[in-house]
C-alpha positions in Angstrom: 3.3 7.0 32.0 -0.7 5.8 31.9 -1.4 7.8 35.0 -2.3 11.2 33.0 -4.9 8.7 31.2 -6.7 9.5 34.5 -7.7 13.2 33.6 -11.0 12.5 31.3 -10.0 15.1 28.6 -7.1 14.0 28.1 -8.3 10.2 27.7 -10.8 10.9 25.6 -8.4 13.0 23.1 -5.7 10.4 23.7 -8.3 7.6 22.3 -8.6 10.3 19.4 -5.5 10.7 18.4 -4.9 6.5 18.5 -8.0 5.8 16.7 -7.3 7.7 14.1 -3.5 7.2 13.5 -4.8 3.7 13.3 -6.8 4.5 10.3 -4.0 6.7 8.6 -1.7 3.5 9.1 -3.8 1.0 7.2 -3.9 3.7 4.2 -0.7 4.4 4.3 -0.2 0.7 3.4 -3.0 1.0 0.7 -1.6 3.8 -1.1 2.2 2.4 -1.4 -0.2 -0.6 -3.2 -2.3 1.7 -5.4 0.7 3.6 -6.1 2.5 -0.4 -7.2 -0.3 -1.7 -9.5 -0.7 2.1 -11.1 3.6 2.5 -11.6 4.8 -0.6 -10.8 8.6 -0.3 -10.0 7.7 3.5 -10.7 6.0 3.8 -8.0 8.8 5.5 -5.7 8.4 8.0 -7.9 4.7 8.3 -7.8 4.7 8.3 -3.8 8.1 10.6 -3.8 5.5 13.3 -5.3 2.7 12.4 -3.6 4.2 12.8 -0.4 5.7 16.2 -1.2 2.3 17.5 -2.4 1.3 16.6 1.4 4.5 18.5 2.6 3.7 21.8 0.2 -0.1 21.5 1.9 1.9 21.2 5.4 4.4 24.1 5.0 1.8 26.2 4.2 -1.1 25.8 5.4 0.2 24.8 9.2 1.5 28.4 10.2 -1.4 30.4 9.0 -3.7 28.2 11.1 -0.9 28.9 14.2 -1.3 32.2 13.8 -5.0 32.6 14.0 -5.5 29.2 16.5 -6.0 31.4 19.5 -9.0 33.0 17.9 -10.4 29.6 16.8 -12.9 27.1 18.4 -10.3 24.1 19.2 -13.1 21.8 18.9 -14.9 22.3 15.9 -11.3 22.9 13.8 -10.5 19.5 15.1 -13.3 18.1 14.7 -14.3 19.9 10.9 -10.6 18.5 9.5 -11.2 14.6 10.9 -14.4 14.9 8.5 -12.9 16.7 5.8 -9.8 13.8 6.1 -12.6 10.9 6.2 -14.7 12.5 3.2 -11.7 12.3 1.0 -10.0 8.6 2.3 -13.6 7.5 1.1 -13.0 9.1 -2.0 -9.3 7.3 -2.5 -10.4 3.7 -3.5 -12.1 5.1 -6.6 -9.4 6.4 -8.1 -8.2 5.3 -11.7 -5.8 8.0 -12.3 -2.3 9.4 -10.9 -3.6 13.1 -10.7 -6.5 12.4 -8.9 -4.4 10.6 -6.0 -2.3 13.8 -6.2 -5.5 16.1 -5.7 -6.4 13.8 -3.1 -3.4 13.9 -1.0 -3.4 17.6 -1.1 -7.1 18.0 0.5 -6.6 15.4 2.9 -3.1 16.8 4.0 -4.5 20.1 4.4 -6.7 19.1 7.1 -4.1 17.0 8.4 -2.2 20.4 8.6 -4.9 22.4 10.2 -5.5 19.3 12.8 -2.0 18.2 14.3 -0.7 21.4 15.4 -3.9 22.6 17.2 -4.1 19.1 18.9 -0.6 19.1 19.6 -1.0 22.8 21.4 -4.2 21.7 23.0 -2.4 19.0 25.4 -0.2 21.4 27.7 -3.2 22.9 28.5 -5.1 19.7 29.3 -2.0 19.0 31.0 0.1 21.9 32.8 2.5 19.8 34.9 5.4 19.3 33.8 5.7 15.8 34.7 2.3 14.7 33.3 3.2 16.5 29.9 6.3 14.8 29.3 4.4 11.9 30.3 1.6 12.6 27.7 4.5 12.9 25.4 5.7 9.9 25.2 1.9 8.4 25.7 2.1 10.4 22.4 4.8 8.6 20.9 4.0 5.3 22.0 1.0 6.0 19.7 2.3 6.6 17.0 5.2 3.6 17.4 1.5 1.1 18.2 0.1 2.6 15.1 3.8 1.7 12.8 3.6 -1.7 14.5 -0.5 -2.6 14.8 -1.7 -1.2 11.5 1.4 -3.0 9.0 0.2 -6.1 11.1 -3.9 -5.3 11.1 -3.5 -4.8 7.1 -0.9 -7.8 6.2 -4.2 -9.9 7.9 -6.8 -7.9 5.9 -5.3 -8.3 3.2 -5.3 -12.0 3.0 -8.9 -11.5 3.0 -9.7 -8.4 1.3 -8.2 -6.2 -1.6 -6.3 -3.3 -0.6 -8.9 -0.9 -1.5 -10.9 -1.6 1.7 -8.3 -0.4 3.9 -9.2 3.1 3.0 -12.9 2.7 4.6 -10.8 1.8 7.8 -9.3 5.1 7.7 -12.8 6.6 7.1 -13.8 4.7 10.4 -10.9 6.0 12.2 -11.4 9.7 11.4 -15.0 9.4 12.6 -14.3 8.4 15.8 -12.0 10.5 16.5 -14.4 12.9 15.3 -17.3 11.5 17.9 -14.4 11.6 20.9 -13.3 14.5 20.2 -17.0 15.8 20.7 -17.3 14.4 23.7 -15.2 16.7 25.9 -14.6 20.2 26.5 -11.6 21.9 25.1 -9.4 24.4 27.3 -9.7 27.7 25.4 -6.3 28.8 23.6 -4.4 31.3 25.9 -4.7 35.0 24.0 -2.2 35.9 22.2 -0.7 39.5 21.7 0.7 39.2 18.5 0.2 42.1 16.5 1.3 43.1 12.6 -0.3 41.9 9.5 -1.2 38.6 8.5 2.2 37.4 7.4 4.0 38.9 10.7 1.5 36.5 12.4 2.4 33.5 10.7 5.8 33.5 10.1 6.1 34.6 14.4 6.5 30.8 15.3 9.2 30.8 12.6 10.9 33.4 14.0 10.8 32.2 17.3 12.9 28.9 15.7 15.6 31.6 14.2 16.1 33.0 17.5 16.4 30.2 20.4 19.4 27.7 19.9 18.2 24.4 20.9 15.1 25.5 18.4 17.7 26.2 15.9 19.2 22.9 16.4 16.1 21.2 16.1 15.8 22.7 12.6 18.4 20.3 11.8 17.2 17.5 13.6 14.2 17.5 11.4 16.8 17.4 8.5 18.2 14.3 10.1 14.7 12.4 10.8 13.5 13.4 6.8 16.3 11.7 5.4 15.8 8.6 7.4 12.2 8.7 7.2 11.9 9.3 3.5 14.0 6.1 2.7 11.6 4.0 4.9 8.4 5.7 3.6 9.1 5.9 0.3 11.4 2.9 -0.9 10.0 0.1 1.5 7.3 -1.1 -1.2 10.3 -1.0 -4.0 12.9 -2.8 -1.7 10.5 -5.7 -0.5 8.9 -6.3 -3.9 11.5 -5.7 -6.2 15.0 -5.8 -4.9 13.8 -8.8 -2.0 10.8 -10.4 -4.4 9.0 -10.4 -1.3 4.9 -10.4 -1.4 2.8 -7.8 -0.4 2.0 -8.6 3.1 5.7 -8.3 3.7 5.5 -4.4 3.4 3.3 -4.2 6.0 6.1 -6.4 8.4 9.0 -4.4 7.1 6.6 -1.1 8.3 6.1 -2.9 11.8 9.4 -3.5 12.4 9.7 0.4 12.4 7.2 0.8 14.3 8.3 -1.8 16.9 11.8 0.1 17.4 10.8 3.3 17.9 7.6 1.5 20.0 10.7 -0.1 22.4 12.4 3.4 22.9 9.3 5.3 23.5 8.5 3.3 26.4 11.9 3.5 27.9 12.4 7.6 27.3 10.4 8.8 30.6 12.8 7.6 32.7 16.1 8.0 30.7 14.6 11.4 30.5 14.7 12.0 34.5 18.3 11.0 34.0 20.1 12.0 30.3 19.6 15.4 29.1 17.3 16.1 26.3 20.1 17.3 24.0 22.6 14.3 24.5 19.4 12.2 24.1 18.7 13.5 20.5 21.9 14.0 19.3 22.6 10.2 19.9 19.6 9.7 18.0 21.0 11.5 15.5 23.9 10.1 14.8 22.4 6.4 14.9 20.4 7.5 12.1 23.6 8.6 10.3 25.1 5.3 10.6 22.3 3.2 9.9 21.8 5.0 6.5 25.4 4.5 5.7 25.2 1.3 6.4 22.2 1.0 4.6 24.2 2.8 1.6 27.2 0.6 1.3 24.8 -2.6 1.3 23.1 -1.5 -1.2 26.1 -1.1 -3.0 27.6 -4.3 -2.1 24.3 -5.7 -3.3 24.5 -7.5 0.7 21.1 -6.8 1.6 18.8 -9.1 3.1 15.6 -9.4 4.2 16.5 -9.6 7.2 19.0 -7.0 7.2 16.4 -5.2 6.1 14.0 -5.8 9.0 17.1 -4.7 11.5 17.8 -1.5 10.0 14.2 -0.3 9.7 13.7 -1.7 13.6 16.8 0.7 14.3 15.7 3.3 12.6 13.0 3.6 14.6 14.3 3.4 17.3 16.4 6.3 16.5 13.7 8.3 15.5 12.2 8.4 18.6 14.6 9.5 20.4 15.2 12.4 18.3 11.2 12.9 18.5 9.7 12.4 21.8 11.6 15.0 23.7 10.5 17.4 20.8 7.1 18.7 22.8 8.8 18.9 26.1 11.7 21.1 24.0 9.6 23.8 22.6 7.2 23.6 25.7 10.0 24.8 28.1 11.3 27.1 25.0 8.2 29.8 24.4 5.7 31.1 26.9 2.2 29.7 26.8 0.6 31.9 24.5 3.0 31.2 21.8 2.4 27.5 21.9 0.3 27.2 19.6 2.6 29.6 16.8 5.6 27.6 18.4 4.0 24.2 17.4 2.7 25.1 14.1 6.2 26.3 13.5 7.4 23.1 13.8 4.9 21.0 12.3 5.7 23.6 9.0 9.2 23.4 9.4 9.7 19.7 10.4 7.7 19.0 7.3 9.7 21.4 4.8 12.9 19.4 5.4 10.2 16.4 4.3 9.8 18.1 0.9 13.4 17.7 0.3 13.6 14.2 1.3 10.4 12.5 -0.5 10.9 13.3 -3.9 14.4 13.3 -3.8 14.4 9.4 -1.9 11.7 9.0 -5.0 13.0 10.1 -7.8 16.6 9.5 -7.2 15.9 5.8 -6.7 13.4 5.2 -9.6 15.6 7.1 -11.9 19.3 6.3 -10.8 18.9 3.7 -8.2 18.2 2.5 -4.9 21.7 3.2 -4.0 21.6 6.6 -5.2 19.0 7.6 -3.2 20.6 6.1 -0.3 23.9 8.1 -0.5 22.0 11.3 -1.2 19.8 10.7 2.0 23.0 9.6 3.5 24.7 12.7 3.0 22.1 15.5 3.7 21.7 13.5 6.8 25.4 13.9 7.9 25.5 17.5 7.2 21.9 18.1 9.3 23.7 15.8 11.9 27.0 18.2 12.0 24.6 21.4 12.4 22.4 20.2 14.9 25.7 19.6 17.0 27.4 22.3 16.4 23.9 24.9 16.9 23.0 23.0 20.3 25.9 24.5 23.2 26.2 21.8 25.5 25.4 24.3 28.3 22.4 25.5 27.2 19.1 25.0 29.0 15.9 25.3 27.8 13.7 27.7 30.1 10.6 29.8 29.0 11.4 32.2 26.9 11.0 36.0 28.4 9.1 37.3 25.2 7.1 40.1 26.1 6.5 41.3 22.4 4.6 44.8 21.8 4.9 45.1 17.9 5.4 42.6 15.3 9.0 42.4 15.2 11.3 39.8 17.2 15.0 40.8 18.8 17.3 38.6 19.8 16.9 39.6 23.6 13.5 38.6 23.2 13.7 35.2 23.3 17.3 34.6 24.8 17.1 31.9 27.1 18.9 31.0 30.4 22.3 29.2 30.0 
């Protein structure tokens, strides 16, 4: 997996991406605190909205920047949005009001939304093997699993030191780096695209290319899946550890690492399964763990069972499951579009993915601050098993994911377009 750390571009936007996610983790501790001592045991509620505000800024910002990322300079979008995201994480600590968190999140997403897919488009290119890619990819994931796992632990220590409100300075540290790195090497330029239409034919064409390829339209539900299970952790963890556990406040930070230490686990063990398991029996395992272990989740709640350390094992599993519905994703659309719709095809699901997110936040938010923690559970519970059903029944189990044949001359898409190979 750590060979393709060998090609210098790759490293250096590798470091990027770490760095960073680093910084985003110790914030994403600091705001489920502000969001506690502003709400109190409201504040599922207040980070249910706020992370929806950051999925509206996602769905729509992502695809218009897709659309025009092959006329764009790669590095100076990515590395305009890591200031515009530090600028405003400076800004957080000084909050005093809920609106101005909201207007906050909203900037500081919209970079995000501008940043991720063009990164995420950038790396085939870096890399064009297929090997080294799907190594990448999970270099990828492993990442984001270090970040779940380092930055709960880095911020239960500072915070035995510090108040909460310095953590957001790391974030600003973390964007600038990967700012600096980011600088410091010389971006592939984006393969032309031949799009044509207006400006909404070009945005909504990575959408489109979702509507039309199976596995794609599968993965549409997969997203579903990951929400429902994501938003419980995201949201709920500070109101389950301090309120329903009496746990302190460092203990959010370990109930967030031990998410991040199970999908850490499986993201080191998915190259090779990889070589071996299809992609599609892969996630649709993952899938249905994530079912279970939200049911599960559900009936304790219910039962009024729950531990702290029952706690700790579902969120670990839960990870786990979660990447293995998400590593494969790259690999997925890679070997689904041609080249020059990467970047539309990645936006797409960045959008998309994050749309299913806008469901899932306020609803795991509002749901538990206004009828319960176990409300919210069965809701989550219950979108999850119908997105679960879908994604099986939308995947054929014969179907292989080959580039698709597009070969598009005006702005409309036909289902022969982007048949692929079974």
């Amino acid at each position: 997996m750590f060979l393709v750390l060998r090609d210098r571009t790759y490293r250096h936007l590798f470091a990027a991406q770490a760095i960073a996610l680093v910084g985003t983790g110790l914030a994403t501790v600091a705001l489920s605190l502000l969001a506690y001592d502003m709400a109190g045991a409201g504040a599922s509620a207040v980070l249910g909205t706020a992370l929806a505000i950051k999925m509206i800024a996602y769905v729509g910002i992502a695809p218009v920047i897709g659309a025009y990322a092959d006329r764009l300079p790669r590095r100076t979008l990515l590395v305009a949005t890591d200031l515009i995201r530090g600028g405003v994480a400076l800004a957080l600590p000084f909050v005093t009001e809920v609106w101005q968190v909201y207007v906050l999140i909203f900037l500081l997403q919209s970079a995000s939304a501008a940043f991720t897919p063009t990164f995420q488009a950038t790396i085939p290119e870096v890399l064009p093997a297929e090997r080294d890619y799907t190594r990448a990819l999970s270099l990828s994931r492993l990442a984001y699993d270090l970040e779940s796992l380092f930055s709960p632990v880095l911020a239960a220590g500072l915070l035995a030191l510090i108040t909460y409100n310095w953590l957001f300075f790391g974030t600003v540290l973390g964007f600038l780096a990967s700012a600096a790195l980011v600088v410091s090497v010389v971006l592939p330029k984006p393969a032309p695209g031949q799009r044509s239409g207006g400006a909404f034919a070009k945005a909504t064409y990575g959408t489109r290319l979702f509507g039309t390829t199976p596995q794609l339209r599968s993965l549409l539900a997969l997203n579903m899946v990951i929400a429902a299970a994501g938003a419980m952790v995201i949201v709920n963890t500070v109101v389950l550890v301090r309120d329903h556990l009496d746990r302190a406040a460092g203990d959010v930070s370990l109930a967030f690492g031990a998410f991040g230490a199970g999908s850490m686990a499986v993201a080191l063990l998915l190259p090779r399964v990889l070589e071996r398991i299809s992609d599609r029996t892969v996630m649709l395992f993952g899938a249905l763990v994530l079912l279970a272990v939200l049911a599960a989740l559900t009936l304790g709640l219910a039962l009024g069972a729950m531990t702290w350390a029952s706690l700790l094992i579902a969120w670990a599993v839960l990870g786990a499951a979660s990447s293995a519905v998400l590593t494969p994703t790259g690999s997925l659309i890679r070997r689904s579009v041609r080249s020059a719709d990467l970047p539309a095809a990645f936006a797409a699901q960045f959008s998309l993915s994050h749309a299913a997110w806008l469901l899932t936040y306020p609803l795991a938010g509002w749901l538990a601050a206004e009828a319960g923690m176990t409300a919210a559970a069965g809701a989550l519970t219950a979108i999850a098993f119908v997105a679960a059903a879908a994604a099986w029944a939308l995947w054929p189990a014969k179907t292989t994911a080959t580039p698709a044949p597009l070969a598009e001359s005006t702005s409309h898409l036909t289902q022969e377009d982007t048949a692929l190979a079974a």
